[in-house]
N, C-alpha and C positions, 0 to 999 in steps of 0.2 A: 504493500500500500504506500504510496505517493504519499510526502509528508503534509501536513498542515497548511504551510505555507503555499504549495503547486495546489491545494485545494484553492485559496484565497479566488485564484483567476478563474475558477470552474464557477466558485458563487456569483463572479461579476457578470460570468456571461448568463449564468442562470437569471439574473435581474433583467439583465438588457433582454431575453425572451421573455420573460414577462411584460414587461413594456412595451414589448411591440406587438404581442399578442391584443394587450388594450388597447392597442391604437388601429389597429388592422379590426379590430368590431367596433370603433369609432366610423373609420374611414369606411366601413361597409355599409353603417345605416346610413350615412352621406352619398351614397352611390355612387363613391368612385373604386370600388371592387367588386368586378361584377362575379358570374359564375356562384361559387357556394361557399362558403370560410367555414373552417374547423380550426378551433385556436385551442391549444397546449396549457393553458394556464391549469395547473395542480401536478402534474405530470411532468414538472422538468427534469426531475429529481434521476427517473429511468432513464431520458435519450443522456442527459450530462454524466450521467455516471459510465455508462458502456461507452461512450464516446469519447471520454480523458481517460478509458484504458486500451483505445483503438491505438492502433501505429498508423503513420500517416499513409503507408500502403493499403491499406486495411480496406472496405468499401461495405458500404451496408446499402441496405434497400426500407423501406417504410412505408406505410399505406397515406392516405388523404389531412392525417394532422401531420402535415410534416415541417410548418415552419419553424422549429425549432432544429430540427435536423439540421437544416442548411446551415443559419445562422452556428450553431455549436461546432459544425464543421468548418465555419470560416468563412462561412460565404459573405461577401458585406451587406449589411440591412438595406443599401439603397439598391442594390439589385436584387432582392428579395421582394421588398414593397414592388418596387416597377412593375415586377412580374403579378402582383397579387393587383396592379394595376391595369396588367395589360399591356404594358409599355417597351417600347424596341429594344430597350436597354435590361430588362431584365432576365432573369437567369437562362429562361428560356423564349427570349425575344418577344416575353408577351405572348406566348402560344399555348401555356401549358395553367397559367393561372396557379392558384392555392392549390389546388392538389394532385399538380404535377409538375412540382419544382424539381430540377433536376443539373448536379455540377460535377460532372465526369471527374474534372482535374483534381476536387479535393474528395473523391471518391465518395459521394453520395449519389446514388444512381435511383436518386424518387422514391416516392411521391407518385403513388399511384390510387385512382379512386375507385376499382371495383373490389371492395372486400375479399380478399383473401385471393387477388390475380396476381400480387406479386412475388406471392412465397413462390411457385414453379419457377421462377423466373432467376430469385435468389438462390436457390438450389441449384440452377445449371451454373451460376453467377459460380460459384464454392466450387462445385466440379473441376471448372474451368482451371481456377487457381491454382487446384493440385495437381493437375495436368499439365499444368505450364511448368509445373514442378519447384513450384516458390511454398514460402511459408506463411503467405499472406492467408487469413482467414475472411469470409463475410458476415455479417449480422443484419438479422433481418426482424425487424420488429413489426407485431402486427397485434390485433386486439383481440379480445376472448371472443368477440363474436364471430373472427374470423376464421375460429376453430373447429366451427359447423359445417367448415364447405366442405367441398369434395376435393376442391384443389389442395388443401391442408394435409386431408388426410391421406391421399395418391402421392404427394409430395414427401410426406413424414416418411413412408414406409420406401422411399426410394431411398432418402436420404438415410434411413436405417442399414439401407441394403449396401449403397455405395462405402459408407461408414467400414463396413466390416473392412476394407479392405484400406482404408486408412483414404479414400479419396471426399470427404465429402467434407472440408472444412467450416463447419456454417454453423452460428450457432442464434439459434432462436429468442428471440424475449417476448413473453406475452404482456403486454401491460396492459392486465386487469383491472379495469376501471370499475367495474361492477355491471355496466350496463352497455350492451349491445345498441346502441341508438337509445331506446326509448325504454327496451328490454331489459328485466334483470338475469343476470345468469341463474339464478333458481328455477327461472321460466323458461329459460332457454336448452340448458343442458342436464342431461341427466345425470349426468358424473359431473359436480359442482367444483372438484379438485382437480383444476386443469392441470396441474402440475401432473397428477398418475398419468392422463392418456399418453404422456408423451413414452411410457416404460409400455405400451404394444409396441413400439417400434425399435428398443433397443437404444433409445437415445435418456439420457440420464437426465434429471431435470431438480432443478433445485427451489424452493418459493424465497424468497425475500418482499423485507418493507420496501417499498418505493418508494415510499414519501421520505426517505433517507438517503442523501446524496453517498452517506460515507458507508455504509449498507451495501446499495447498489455495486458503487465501485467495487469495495471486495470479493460482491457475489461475477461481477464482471471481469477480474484478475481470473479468477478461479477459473471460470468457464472458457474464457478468449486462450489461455495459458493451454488449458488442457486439448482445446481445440488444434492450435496450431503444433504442438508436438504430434499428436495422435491423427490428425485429422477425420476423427469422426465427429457426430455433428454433436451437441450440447445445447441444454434449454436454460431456461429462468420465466420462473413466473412472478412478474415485479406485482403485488398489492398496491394499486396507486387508485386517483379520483381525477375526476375533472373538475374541477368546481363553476365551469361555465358550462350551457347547454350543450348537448350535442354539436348542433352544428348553430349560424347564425340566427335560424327561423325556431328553433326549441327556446323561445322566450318563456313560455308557461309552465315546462318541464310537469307536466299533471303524474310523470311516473315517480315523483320521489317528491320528498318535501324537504320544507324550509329549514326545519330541526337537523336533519340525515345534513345537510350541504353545513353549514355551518357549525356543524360535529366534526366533519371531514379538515374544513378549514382551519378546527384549531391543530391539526397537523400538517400544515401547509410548508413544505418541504422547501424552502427559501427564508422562515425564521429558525427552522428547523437546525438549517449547514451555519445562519447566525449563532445560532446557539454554540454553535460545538468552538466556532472561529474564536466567538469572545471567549470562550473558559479556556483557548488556547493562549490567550490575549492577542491575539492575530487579526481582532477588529474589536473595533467600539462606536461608540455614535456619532461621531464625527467621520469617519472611514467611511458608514454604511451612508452616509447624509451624500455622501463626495460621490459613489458607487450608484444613486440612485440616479445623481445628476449627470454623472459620464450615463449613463443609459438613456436619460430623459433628452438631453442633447444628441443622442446619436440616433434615435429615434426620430426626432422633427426633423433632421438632417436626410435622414429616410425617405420622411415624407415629403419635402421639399425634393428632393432628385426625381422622387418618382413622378412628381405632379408636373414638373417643368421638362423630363424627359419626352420624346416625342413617342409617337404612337406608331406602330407598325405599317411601313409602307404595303400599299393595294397590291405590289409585285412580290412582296416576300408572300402572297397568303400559300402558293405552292412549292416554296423553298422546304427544304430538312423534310421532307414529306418521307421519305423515303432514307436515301443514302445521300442525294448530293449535300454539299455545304451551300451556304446563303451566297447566292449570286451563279450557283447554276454550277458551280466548277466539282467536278470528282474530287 
């Protein structure tokens, strides 16, 4: 485990995605983001913690809440917003929107929005790596409801299979929010302990708090470690919450109440990594005052590129469709 200190910068960027999570369902009821938003707030705790134990070779995959992804991989917030704008300047030139952000170069490859389409995807992703014959691992995070498909489950038992044979470096994170959209997992699954299905496949699987950055990481050392020696595939079932709706339009949330969210809250995984920082004395109220304003500035900086950025020309709409690059060339 990374000492205290190398946590310090995992909390700041934990803030700055919170912050821009609130400004991205700001900027959506204003309708300058069109398409659909699914924002991250409760949940930092899972992507930052497996993502300050990735190497920078490493690559992961994620479903439709993926703006934190990017952002914790480095992407800059003004190329992020653009894109959640629409804008030529964004990650993916304004093509792909909120939930298909996608940055090859720092190895996040999306940001995908059909429930549980991109675990296959992530699985040849892993193949690939140990066939290239590197000790690069992928991670691929996806939700408990996504554990109902059929792609999860034809995927799990391939990855079991490839596994045996030391090829399928991939390890899984479920972060269990409690509710499939609107759905609770009690309604949803009959085996409530997502962590057992993953032992029909021969993939070892471990549960952890996720509203605990310093938790995650260690249960992420563990797994990403064992993965890349052995390269069979490895799970984690993170316990984490959302504490905003589903997506933009779950204003009412009629499936949970006002008690259950602000229960949840008072384990809100950003007082939480505060907590451990100051009894390390590695932050106090003056630091966290500094940390909110580096976020709060980097955010309207955000929003300002994105808003003054141009809009996709009428001639890119058939560029990248396929295999060319933008302007037609192989």
């Amino acid at each position: 485990m990374a000492d205290l200190r190398s946590v310090l910068s995992w909390y700041r960027r934990m803030v700055l995605v919170r912050r821009f999570e609130e400004e991205t369902e700001r900027a959506f009821r204003r309708g300058k983001i069109g398409g659909y938003l699914h924002v991250y707030s409760g949940q930092e705790a899972v992507a930052a913690g497996f993502i300050s134990a990735m190497r920078e070779d490493d690559i992961c995959f994620t479903s439709y809440r993926d703006h934190a992804f990017a952002l914790l991989r480095g992407a800059p917030p003004g190329a992020v917003m653009a894109e959640l704008y629409g804008k030529a300047t964004g990650l993916a030139r304004g093509k792909g929107g909120s939930m298909h952000l996608f940055d090859v170069g720092r190895g996040f490859y999306g940001g995908y929005g059909i429930v549980g389409g991109h675990i296959p995807l992530a699985l040849g992703a892993a193949y690939a790596l140990r066939y290239q014959g590197s000790d690069r691992v992928c991670l691929c995070f996806l939700g408990d409801g996504a554990m109902n498909t059929g792609a999860f489950h034809e995927s799990l038992n391939m990855a079991g299979l490839w596994g045996q044979t030391g090829q399928c470096p991939l390890v899984l994170i479920v972060e269990n929010n409690g509710y499939a959209m609107g759905t609770s997992v009690a309604r949803s699954s009959a085996v409530t302990d997502l962590a057992a299905r993953f032992t029909a496949y021969a993939i070892p699987c471990e549960r952890v708090d996720g509203m605990d950055f310093l938790a995650v990481r260690l249960a992420a050392e563990r797994a990403i470690a064992e993965t890349r020696t052995s390269g069979r595939p490895t799970a984690v079932e993170a316990i984490t919450y959302r504490f905003a709706g589903h997506g933009a339009a779950d204003v009412v949330q009629p499936y949970r109440s006002k008690e259950e969210v602000d229960q949840a809250r008072r384990r809100d995984p950003i007082p939480t990594l505060e907590g451990h920082l100051h009894a390390a004395g590695l932050l106090d109220d003056a630091a966290m005052a500094a940390i909110r304003e580096e976020a709060e500035q980097a955010v309207l900086a955000a929003v300002r590129y994105a808003e003054e950025s141009p809009a996709p020309p009428p001639e890119s709409l058939y560029a990248d469709v396929y295999a060319d690059t933008y302007g037609g060339e192989a």
